[in-house]
mmCIF file of the N, C-alpha and C atoms, coordinates in Angstrom:
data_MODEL
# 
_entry.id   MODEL 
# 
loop_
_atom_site.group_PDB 
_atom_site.id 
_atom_site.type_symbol 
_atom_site.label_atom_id 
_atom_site.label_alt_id 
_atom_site.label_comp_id 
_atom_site.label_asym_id 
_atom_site.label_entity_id 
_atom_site.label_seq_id 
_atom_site.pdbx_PDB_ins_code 
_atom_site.Cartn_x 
_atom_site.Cartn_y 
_atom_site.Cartn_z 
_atom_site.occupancy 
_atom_site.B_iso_or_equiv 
_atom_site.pdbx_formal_charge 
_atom_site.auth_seq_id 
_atom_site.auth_comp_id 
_atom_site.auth_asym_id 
_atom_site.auth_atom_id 
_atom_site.pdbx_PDB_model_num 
ATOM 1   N N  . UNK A 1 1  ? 27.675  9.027  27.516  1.00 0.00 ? 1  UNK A N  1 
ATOM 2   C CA . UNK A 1 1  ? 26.437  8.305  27.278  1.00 0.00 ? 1  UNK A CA 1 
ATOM 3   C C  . UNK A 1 1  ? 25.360  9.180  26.643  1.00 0.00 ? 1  UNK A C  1 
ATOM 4   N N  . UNK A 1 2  ? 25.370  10.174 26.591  1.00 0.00 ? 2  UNK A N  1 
ATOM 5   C CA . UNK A 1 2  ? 24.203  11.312 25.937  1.00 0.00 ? 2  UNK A CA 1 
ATOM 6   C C  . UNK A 1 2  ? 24.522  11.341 24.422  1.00 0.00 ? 2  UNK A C  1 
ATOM 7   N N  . UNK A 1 3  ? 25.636  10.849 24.009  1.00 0.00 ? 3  UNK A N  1 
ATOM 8   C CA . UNK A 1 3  ? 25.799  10.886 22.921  1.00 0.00 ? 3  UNK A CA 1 
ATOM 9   C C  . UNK A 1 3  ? 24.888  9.313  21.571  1.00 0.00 ? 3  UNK A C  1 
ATOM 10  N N  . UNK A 1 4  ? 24.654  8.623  23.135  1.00 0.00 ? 4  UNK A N  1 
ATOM 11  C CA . UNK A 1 4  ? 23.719  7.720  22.020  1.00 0.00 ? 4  UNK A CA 1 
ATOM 12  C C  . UNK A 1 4  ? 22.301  7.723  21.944  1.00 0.00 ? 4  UNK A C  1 
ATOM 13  N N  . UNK A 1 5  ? 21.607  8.071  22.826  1.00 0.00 ? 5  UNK A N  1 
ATOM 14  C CA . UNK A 1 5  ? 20.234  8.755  22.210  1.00 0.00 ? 5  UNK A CA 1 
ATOM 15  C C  . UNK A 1 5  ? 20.286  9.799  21.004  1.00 0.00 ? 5  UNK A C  1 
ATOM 16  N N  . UNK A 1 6  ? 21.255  10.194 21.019  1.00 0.00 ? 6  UNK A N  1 
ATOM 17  C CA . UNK A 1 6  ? 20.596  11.876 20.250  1.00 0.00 ? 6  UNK A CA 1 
ATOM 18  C C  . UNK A 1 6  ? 21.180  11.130 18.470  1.00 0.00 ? 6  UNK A C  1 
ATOM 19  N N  . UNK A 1 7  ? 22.105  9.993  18.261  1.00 0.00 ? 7  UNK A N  1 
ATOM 20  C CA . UNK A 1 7  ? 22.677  9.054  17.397  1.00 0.00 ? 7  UNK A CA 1 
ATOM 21  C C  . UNK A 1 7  ? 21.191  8.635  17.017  1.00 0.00 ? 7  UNK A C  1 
ATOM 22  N N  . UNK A 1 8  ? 20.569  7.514  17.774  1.00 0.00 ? 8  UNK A N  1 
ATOM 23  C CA . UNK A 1 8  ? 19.814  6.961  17.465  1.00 0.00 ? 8  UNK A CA 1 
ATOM 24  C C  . UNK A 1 8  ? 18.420  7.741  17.052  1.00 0.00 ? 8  UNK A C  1 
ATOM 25  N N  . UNK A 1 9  ? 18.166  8.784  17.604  1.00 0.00 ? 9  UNK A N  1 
ATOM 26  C CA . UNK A 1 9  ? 17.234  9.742  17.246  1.00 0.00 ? 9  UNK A CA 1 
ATOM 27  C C  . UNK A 1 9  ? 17.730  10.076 15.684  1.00 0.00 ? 9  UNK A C  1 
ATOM 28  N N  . UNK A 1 10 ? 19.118  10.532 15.481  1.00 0.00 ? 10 UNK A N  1 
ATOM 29  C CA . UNK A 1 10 ? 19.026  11.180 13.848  1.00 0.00 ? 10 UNK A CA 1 
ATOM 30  C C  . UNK A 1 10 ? 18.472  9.998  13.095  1.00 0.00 ? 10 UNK A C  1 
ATOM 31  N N  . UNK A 1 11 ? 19.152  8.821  13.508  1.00 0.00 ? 11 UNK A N  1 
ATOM 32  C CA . UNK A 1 11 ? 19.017  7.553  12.704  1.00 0.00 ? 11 UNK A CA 1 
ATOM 33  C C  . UNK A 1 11 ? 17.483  7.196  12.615  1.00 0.00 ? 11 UNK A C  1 
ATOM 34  N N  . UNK A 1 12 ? 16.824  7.215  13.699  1.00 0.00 ? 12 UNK A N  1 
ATOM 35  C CA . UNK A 1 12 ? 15.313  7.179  13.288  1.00 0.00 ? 12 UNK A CA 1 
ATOM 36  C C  . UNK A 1 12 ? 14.944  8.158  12.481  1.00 0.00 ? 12 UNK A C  1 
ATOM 37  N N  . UNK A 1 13 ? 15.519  9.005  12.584  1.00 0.00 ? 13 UNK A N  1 
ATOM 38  C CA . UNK A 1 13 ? 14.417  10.062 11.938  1.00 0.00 ? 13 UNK A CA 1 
ATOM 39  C C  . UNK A 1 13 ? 14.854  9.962  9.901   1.00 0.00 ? 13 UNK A C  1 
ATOM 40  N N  . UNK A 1 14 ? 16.253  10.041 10.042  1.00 0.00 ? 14 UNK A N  1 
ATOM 41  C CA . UNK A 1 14 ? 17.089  9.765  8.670   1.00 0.00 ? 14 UNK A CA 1 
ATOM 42  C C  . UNK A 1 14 ? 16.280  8.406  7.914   1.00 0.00 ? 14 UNK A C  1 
ATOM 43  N N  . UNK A 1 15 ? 15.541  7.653  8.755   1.00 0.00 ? 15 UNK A N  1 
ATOM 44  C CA . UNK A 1 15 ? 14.951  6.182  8.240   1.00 0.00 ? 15 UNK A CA 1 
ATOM 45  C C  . UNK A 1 15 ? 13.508  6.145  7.666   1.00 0.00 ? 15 UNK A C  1 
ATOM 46  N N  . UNK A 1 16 ? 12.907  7.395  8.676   1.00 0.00 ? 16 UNK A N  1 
ATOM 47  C CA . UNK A 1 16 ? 11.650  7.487  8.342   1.00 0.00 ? 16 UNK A CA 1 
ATOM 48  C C  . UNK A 1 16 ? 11.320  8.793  7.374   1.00 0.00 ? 16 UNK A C  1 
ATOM 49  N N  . UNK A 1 17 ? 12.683  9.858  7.249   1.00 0.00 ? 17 UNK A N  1 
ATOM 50  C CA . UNK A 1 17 ? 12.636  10.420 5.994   1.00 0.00 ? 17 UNK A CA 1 
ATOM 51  C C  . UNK A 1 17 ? 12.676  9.711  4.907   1.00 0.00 ? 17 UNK A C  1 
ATOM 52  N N  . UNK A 1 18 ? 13.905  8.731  5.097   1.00 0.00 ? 18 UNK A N  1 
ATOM 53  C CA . UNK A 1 18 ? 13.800  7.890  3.430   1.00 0.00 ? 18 UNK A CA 1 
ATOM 54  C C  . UNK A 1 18 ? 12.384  6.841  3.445   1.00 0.00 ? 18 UNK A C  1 
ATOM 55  N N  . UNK A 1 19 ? 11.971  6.617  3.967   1.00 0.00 ? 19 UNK A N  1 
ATOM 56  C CA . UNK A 1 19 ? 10.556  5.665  4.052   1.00 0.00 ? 19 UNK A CA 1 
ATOM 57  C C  . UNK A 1 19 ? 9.351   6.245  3.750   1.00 0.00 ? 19 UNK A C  1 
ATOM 58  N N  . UNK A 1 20 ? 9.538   8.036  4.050   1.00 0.00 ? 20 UNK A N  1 
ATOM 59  C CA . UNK A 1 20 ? 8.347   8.791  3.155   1.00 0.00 ? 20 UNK A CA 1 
ATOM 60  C C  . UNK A 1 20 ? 8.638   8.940  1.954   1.00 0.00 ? 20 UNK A C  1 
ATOM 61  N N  . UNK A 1 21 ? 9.974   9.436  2.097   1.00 0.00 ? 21 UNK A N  1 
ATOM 62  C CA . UNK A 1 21 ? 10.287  9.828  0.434   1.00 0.00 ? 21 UNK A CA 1 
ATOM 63  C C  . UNK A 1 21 ? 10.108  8.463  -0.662  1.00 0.00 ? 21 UNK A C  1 
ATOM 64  N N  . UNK A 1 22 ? 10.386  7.428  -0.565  1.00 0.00 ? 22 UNK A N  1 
ATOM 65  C CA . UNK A 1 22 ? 9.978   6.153  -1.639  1.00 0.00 ? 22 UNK A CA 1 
ATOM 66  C C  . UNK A 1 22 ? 8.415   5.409  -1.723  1.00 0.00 ? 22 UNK A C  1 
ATOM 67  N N  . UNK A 1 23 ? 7.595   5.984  0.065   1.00 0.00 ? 23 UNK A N  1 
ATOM 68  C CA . UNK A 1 23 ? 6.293   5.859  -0.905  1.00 0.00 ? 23 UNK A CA 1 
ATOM 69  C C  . UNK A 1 23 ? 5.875   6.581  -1.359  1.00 0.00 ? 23 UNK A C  1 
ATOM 70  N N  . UNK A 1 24 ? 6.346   7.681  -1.479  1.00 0.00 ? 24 UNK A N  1 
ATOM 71  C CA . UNK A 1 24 ? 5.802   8.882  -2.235  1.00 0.00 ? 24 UNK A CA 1 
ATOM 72  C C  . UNK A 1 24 ? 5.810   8.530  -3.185  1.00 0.00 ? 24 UNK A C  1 
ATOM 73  N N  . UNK A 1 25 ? 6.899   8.619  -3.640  1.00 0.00 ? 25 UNK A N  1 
ATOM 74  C CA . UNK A 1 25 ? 7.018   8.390  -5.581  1.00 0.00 ? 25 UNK A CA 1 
ATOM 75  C C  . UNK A 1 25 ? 6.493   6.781  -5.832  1.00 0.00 ? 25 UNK A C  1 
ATOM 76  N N  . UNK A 1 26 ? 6.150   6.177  -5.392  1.00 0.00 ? 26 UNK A N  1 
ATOM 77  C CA . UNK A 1 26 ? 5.059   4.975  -5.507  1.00 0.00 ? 26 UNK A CA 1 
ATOM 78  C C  . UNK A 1 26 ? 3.990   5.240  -6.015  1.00 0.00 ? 26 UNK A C  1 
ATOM 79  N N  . UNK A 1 27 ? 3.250   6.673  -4.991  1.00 0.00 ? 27 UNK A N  1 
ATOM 80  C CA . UNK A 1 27 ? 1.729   7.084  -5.076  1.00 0.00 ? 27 UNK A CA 1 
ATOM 81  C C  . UNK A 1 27 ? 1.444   7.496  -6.354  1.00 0.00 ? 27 UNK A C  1 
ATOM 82  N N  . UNK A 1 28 ? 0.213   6.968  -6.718  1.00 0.00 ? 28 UNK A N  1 
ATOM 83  C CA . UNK A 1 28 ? -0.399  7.469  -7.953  1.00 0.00 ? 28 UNK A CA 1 
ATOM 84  C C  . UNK A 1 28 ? -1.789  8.086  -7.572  1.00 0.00 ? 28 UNK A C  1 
ATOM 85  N N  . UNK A 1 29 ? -2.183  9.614  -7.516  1.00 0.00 ? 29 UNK A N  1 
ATOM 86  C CA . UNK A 1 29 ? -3.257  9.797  -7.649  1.00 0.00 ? 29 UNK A CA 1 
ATOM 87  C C  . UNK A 1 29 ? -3.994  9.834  -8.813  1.00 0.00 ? 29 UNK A C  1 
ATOM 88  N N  . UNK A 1 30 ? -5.243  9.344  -8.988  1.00 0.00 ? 30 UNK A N  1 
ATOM 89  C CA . UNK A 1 30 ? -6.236  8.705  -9.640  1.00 0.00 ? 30 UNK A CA 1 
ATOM 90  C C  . UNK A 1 30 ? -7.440  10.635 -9.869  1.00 0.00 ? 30 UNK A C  1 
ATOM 91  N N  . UNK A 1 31 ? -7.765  10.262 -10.890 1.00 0.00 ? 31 UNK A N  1 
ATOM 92  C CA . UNK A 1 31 ? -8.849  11.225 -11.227 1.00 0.00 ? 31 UNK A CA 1 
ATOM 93  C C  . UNK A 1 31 ? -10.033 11.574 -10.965 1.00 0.00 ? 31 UNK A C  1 
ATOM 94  N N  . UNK A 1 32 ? -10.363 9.949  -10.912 1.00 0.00 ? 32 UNK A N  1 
ATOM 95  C CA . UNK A 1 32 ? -11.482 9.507  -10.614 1.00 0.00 ? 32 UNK A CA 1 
ATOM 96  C C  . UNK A 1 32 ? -11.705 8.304  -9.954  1.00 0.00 ? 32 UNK A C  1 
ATOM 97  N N  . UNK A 1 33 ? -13.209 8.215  -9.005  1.00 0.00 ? 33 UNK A N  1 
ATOM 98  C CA . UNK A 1 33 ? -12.866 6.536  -8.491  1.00 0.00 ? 33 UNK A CA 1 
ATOM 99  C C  . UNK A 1 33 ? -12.575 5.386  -8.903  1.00 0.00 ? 33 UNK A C  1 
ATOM 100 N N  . UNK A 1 34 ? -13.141 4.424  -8.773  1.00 0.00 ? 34 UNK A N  1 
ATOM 101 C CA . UNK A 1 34 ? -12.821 3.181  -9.328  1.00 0.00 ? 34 UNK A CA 1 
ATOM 102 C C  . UNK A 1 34 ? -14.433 2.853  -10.092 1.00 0.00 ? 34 UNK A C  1 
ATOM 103 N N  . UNK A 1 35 ? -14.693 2.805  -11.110 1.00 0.00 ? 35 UNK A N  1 
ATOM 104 C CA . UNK A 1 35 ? -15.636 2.763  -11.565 1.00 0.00 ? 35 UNK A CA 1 
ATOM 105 C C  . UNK A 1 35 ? -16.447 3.989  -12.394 1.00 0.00 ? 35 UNK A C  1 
ATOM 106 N N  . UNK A 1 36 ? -15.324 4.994  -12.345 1.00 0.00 ? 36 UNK A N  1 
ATOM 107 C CA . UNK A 1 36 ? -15.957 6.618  -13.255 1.00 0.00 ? 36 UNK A CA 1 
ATOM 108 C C  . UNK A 1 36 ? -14.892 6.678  -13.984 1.00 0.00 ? 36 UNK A C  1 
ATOM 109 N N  . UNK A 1 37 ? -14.963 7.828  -14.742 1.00 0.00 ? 37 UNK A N  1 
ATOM 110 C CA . UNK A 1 37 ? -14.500 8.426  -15.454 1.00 0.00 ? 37 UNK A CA 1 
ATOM 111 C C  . UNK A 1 37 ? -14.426 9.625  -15.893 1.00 0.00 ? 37 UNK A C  1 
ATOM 112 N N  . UNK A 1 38 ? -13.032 10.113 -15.904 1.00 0.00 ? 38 UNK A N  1 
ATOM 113 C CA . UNK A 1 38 ? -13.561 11.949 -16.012 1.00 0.00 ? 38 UNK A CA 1 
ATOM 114 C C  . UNK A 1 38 ? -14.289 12.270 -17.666 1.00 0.00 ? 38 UNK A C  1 
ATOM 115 N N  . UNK A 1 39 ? -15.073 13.504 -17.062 1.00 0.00 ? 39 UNK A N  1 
ATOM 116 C CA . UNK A 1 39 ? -15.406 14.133 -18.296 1.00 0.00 ? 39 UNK A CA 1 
ATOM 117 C C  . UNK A 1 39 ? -14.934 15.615 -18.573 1.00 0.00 ? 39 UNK A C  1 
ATOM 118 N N  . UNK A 1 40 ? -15.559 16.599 -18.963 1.00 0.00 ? 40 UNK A N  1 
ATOM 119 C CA . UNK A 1 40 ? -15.210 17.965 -19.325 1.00 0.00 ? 40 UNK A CA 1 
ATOM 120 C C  . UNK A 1 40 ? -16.376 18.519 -19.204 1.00 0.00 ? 40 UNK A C  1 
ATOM 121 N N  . UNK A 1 41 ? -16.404 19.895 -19.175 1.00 0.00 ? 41 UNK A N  1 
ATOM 122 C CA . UNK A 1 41 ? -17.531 20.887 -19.221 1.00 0.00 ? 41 UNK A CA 1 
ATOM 123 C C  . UNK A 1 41 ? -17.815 21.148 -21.178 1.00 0.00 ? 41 UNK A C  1 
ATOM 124 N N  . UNK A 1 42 ? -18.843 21.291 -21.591 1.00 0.00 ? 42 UNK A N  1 
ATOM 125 C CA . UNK A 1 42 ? -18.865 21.559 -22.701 1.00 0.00 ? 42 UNK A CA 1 
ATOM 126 C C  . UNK A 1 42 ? -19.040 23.516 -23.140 1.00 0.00 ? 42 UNK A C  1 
ATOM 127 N N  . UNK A 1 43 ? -19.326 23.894 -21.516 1.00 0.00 ? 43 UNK A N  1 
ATOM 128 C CA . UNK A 1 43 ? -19.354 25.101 -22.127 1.00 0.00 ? 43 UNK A CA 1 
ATOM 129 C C  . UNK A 1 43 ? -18.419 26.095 -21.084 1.00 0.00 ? 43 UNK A C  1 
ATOM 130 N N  . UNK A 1 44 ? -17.088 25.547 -20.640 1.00 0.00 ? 44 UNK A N  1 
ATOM 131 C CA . UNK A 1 44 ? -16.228 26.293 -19.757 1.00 0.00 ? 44 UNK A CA 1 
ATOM 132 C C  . UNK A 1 44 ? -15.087 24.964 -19.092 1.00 0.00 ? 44 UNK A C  1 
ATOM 133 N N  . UNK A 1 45 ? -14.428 25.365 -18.562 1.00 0.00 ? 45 UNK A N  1 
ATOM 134 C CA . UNK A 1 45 ? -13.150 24.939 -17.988 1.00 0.00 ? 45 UNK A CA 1 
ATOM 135 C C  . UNK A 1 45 ? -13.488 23.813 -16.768 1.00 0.00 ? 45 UNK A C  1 
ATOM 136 N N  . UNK A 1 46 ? -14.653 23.733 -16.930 1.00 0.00 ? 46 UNK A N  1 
ATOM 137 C CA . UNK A 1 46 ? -15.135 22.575 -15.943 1.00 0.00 ? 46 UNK A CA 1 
ATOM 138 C C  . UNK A 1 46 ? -14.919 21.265 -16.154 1.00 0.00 ? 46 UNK A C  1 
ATOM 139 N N  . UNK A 1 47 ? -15.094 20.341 -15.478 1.00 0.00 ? 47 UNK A N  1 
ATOM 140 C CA . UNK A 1 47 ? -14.853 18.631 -15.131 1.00 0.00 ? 47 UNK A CA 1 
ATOM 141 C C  . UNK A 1 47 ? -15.397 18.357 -13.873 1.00 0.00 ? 47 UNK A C  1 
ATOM 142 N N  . UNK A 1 48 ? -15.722 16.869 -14.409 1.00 0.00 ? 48 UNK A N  1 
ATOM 143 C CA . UNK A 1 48 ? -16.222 16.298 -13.694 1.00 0.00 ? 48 UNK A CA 1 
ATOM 144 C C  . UNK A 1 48 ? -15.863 14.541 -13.312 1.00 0.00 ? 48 UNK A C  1 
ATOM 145 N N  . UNK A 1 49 ? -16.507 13.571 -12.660 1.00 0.00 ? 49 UNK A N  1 
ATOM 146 C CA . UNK A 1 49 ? -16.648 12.203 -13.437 1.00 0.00 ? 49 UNK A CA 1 
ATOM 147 C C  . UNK A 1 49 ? -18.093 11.698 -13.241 1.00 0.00 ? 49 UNK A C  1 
ATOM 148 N N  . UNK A 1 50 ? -17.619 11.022 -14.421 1.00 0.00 ? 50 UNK A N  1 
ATOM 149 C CA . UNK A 1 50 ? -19.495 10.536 -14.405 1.00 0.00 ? 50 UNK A CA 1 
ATOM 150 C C  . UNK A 1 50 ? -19.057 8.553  -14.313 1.00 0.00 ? 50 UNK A C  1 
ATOM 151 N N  . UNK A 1 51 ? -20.403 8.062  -13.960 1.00 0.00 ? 51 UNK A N  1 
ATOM 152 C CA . UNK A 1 51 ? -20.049 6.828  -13.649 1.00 0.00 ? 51 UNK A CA 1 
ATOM 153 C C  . UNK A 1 51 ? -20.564 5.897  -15.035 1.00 0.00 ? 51 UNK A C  1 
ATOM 154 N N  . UNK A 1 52 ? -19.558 4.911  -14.655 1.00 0.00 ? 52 UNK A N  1 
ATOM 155 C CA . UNK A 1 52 ? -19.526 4.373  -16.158 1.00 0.00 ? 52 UNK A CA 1 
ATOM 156 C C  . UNK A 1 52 ? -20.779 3.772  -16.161 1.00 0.00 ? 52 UNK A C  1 
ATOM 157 N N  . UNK A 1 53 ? -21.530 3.560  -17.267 1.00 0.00 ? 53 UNK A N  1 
ATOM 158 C CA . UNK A 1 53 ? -22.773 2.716  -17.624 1.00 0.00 ? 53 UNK A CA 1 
ATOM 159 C C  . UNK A 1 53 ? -23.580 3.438  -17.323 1.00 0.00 ? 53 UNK A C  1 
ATOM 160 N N  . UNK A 1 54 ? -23.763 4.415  -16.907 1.00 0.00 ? 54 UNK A N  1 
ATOM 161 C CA . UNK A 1 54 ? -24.956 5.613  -16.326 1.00 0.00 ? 54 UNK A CA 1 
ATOM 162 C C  . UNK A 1 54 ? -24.542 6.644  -17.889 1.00 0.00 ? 54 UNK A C  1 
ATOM 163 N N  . UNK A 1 55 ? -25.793 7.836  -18.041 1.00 0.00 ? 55 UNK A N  1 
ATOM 164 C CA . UNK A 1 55 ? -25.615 8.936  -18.971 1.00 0.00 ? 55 UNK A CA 1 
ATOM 165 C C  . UNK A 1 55 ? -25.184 9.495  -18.319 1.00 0.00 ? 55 UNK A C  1 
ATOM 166 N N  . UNK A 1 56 ? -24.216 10.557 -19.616 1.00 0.00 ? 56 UNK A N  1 
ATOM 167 C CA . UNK A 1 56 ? -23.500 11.768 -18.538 1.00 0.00 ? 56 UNK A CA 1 
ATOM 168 C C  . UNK A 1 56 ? -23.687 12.997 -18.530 1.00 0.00 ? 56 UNK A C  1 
ATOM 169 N N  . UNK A 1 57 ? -23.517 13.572 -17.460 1.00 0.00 ? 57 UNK A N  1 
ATOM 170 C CA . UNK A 1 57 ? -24.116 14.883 -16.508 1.00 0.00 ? 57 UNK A CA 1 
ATOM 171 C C  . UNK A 1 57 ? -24.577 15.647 -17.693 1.00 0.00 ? 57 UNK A C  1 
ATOM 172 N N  . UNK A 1 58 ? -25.603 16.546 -17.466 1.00 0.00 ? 58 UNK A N  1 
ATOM 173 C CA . UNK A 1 58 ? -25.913 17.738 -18.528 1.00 0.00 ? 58 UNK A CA 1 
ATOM 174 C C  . UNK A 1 58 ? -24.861 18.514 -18.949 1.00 0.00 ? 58 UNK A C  1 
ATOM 175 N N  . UNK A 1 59 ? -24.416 18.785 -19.304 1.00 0.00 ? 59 UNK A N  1 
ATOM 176 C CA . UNK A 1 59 ? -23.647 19.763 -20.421 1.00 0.00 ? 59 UNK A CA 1 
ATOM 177 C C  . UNK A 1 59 ? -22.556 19.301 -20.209 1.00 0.00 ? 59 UNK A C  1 
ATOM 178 N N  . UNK A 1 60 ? -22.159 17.905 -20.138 1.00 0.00 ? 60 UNK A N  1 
ATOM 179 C CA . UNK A 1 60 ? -21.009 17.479 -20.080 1.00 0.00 ? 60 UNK A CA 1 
ATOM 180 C C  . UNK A 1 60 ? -20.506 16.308 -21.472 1.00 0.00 ? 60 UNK A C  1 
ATOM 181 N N  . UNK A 1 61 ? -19.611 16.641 -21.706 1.00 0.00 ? 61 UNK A N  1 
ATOM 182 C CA . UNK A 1 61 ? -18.906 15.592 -22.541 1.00 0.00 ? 61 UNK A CA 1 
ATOM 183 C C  . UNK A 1 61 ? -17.693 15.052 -22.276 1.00 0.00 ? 61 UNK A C  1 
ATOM 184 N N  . UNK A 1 62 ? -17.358 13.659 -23.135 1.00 0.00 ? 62 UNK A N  1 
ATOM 185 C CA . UNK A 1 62 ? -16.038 12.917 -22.789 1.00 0.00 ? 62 UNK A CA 1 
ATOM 186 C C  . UNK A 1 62 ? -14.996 13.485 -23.294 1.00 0.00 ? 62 UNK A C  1 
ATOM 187 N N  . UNK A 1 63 ? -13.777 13.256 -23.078 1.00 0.00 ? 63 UNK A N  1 
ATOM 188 C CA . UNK A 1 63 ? -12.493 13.930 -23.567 1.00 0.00 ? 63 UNK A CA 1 
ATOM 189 C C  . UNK A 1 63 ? -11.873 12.770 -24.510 1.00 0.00 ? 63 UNK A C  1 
ATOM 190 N N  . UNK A 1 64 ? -11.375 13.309 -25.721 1.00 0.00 ? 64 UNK A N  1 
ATOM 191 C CA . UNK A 1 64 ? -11.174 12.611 -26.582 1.00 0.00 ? 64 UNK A CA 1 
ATOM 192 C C  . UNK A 1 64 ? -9.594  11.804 -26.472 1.00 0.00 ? 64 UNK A C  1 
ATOM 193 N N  . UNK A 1 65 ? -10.032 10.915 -27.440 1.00 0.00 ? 65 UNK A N  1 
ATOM 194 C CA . UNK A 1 65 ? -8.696  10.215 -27.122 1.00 0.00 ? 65 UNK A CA 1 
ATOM 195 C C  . UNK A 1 65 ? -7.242  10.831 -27.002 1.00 0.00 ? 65 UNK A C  1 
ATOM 196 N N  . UNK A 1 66 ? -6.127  10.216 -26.029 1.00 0.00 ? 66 UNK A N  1 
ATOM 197 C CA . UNK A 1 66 ? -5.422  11.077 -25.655 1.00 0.00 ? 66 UNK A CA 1 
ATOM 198 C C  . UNK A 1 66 ? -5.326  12.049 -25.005 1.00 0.00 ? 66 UNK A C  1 
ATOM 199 N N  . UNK A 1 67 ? -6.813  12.752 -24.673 1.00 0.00 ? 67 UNK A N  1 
ATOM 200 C CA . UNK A 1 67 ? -6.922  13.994 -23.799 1.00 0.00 ? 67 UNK A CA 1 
ATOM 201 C C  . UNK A 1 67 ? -6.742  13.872 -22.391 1.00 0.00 ? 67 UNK A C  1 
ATOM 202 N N  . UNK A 1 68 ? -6.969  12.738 -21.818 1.00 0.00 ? 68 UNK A N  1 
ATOM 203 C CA . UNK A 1 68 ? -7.595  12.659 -20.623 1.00 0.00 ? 68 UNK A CA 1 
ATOM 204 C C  . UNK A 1 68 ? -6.728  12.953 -19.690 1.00 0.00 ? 68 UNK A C  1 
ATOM 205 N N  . UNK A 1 69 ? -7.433  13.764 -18.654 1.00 0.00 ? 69 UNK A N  1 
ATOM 206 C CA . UNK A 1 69 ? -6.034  14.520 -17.695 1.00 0.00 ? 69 UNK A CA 1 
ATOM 207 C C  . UNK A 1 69 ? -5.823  13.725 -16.667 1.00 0.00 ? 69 UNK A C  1 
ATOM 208 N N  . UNK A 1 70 ? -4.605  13.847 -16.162 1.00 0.00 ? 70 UNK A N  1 
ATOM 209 C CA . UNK A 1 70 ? -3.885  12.871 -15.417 1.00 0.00 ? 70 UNK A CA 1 
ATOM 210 C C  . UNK A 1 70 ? -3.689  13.412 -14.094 1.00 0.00 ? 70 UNK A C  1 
ATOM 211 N N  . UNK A 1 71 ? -3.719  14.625 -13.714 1.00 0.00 ? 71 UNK A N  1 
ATOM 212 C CA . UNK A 1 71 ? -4.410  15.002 -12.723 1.00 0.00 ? 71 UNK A CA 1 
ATOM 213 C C  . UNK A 1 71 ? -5.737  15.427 -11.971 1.00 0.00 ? 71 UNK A C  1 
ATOM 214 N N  . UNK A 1 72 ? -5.684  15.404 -10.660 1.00 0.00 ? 72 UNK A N  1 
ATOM 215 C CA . UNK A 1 72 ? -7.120  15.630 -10.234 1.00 0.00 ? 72 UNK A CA 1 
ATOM 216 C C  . UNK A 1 72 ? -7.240  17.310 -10.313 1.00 0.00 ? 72 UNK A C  1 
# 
């Protein structure tokens, strides 16, 4: 009888490995919130996001088409 707990234990655990691993690759992290948009530093390796319909930050500019980075 000890042999079916320690069964059902791999099996939970074997279930909830594969149940992290497929929402993982689901997840999409985002750059910016819902309503910004990233920008760039104009005078160094900086970024930011600025919110849409507002001006953007001092010494900041947009990234040109195609640029825009896809990570945070």
């Amino acid at each position: 009888m000890a042999k079916r707990p320690r069964l059902g234990i791999r099996v939970s655990m074997a279930l909830a490995v594969a149940v992290a691993l497929s929402v993982g690759c689901q997840y999409e992290e985002q750059v910016c919130s819902e309503g910004e948009y990233p920008v760039k530093s104009r005078h160094g390796p900086g970024r930011a996001c600025a919110t849409e319909g507002k001006p953007l930050p001092h010494g900041y500019t947009t990234y040109g088409p195609g640029q825009t980075p896809t990570e945070p």
